[in-house]
N, C-alpha and C positions, 0 to 999 in steps of 0.2 A: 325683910325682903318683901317687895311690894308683892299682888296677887299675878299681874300680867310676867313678871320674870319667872317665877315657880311654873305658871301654866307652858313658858317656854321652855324652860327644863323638862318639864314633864312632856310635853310634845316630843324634843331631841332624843330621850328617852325610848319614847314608845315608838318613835320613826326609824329608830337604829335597830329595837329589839325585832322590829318586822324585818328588819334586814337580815336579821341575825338567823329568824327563823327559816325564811330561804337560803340560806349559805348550806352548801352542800362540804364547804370547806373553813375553815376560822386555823387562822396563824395569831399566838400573842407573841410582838414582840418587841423588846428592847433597843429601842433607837438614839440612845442617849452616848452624844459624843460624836454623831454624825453631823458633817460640814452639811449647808444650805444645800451644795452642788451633788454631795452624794444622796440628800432625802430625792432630790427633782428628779435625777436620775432613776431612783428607786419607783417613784411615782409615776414617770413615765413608762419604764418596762413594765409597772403590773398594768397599767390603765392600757396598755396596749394588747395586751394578754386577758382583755375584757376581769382585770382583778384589782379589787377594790382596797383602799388603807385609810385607818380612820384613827386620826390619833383624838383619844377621850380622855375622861380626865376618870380615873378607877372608879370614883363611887356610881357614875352615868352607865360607866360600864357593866357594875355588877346590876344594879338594877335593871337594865335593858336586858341582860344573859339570865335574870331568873323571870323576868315578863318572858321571854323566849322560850323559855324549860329547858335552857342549858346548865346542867350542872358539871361541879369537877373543876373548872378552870378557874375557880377564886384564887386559890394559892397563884395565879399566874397576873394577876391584878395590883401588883404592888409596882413599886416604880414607874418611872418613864415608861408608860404604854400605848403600844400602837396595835392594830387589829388589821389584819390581813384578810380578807375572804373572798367567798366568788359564789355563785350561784349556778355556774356553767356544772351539769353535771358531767357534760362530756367529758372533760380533763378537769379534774382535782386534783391531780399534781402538780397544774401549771404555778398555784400560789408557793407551794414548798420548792417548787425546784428554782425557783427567780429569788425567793429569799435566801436559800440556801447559796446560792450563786453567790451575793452581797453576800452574806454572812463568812464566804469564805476569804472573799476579800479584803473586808474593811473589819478588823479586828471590834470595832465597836456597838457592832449590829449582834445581837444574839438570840437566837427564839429561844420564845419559854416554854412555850408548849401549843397545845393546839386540839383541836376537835374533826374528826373527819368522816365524813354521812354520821352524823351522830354520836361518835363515842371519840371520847377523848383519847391524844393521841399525845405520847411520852416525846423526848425530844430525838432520842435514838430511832421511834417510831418515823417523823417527819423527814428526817435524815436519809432513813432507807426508801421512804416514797420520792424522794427528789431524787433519788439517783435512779428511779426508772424514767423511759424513756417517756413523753410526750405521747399523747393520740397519733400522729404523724407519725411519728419514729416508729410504734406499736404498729402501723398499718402498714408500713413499708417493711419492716421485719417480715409482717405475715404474706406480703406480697413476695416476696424474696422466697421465702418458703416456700409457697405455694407453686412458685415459679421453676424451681432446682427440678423436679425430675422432667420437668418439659424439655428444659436446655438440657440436659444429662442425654434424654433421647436423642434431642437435632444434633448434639455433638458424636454419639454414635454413630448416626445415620450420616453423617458427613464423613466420619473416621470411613465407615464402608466405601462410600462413593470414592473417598480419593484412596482409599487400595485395590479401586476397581481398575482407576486409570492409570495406574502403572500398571 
């Protein structure tokens, strides 16, 4: 293997694990057996969701995830793998709940596991953070909330007014 192809590796490498080390979130997952139209599809909802998928080839991957000082997710490095992450720290859900969404879908997609602010995350784990709601959904719940004994009052104070007018 000439020196200029190794030095390329080794860049792809170090360019990914710097990625790795800002991700606030890493999905590994199993994308084998999915049609051209379901990956684009898939690619377009995270890159929309500012979240990123990088399909590597295992060995690139484990050496970029211990340049990073990621450990725990080697057992997740075998087979067809794809890398999901995001760096938004605002919503780290957004990557689990969009693969989970496919995943429920398309019988062929399956996570293996995953990492979240730091500590790796079991698949059961991932599962229960995609079924909470989004940052939006979280704000508008608390809005609602916050909102209930206001309208509780105006509907009082209206109940009064119209048993005044009778």
């Amino acid at each position: 293997m000439s020196k200029a192809a190794i030095a390329a590796k080794e860049k792809l490498v170090a360019d990914f694990a710097e990625e790795l080390k800002e991700a606030k979130a890493i999905l590994v997952i199993d994308y084998l057996g999915l049609t051209v139209e379901e990956v684009t599809n898939l690619r377009k909802d995270l890159r929309d969701s500012n979240v990123k998928m990088k399909v590597i080839k295992n060995t690139y991957l484990r050496r970029a995830a211990e340049k990073a000082g990621i450990e725990g997710l080697d057992d997740t490095f075998v087979g067809p793998t794809a890398v999901v992450y995001t760096a938004d720290a605002d919503d780290i859900t957004e990557p689990a709940r969009i693969v989970s969404k496919y995943e429920d879908d398309i019988d062929a997609l399956s996570i293996k596991g995953g990492m979240l602010e730091g500590k790796v995350a079991s698949q059961d784990e991932i599962k229960k953070l995609a079924s909470i709601p989004g940052r939006e959904g979280l704000l508008s719940m608390l809005l609602s909330v916050l909102q209930a004994p206001v309208r509780n009052v105006a509907y009082a104070v209206k109940a009064v007014a119209d048993s005044k007018d009778e």
